[in-house]
C-alpha positions in Angstrom: 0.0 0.0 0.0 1.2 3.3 -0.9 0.1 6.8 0.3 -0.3 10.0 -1.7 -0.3 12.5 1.0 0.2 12.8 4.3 -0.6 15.1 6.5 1.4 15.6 9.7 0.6 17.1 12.9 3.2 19.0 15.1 3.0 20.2 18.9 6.1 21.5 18.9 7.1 18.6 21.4 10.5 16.8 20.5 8.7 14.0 20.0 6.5 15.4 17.5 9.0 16.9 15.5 10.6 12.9 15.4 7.4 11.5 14.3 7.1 14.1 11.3 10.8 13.5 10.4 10.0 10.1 9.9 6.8 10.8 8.4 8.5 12.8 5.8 11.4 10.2 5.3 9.1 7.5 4.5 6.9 9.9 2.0 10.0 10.8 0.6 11.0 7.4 -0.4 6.8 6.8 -1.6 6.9 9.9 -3.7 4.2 11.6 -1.9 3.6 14.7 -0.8 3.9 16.3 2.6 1.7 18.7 4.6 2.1 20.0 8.1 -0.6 21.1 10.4 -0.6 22.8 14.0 -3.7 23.8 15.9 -4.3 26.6 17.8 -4.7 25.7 21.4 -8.5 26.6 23.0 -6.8 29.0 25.8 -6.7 31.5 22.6 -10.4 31.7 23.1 -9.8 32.7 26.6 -8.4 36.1 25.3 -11.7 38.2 26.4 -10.7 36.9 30.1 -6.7 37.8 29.7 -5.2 41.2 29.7 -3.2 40.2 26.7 -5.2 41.2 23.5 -6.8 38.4 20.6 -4.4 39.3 18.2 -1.2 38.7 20.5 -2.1 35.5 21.4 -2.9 34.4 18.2 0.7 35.8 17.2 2.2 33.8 19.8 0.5 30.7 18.7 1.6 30.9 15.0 5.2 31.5 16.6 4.7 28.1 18.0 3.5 26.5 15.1 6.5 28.2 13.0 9.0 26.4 15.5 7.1 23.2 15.9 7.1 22.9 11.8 11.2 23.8 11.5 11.8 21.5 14.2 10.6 18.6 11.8 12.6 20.3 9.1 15.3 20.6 10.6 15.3 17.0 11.6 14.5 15.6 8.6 17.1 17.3 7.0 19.9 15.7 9.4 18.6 12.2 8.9 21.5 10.2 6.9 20.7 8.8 3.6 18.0 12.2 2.2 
């Protein structure tokens, strides 16, 4: 069985970032292609209740997700043999 696409989520855990390394390795060698997903966390709804604005928080979670997804990147790109 082959797949297409994958789609990989990251939580910008070490873990994570592993996973999708080897996600990518293995879609790689299938010929596939590779997408990356990171979901907002449901404490940025909480924004009304938090002195720190919508907008901030929502910057601060797409920092996240930025890191998360160069974390599997980055350790894809130092696994031997790609």
């Amino acid at each position: 069985m082959s797949f297409k696409r994958v789609l990989i989520a990251v939580d910008g855990f070490p873990i994570g970032a592993h996973a999708g390394a080897v996600a990518m390795e293995l879609d790689h060698d299938l010929g596939g292609q590779v997408a990356l997903v990171s979901v907002v966390d449901p404490s940025l709804a909480q924004a009304i209740a938090s002195d720190r604005s919508p907008d901030v928080l929502l910057e601060e979670a797409r920092s996240r997700a930025r890191l998360a997804i160069e974390a599997v990147g980055s350790l894809h790109d130092r696994r031997p043999g790609l």
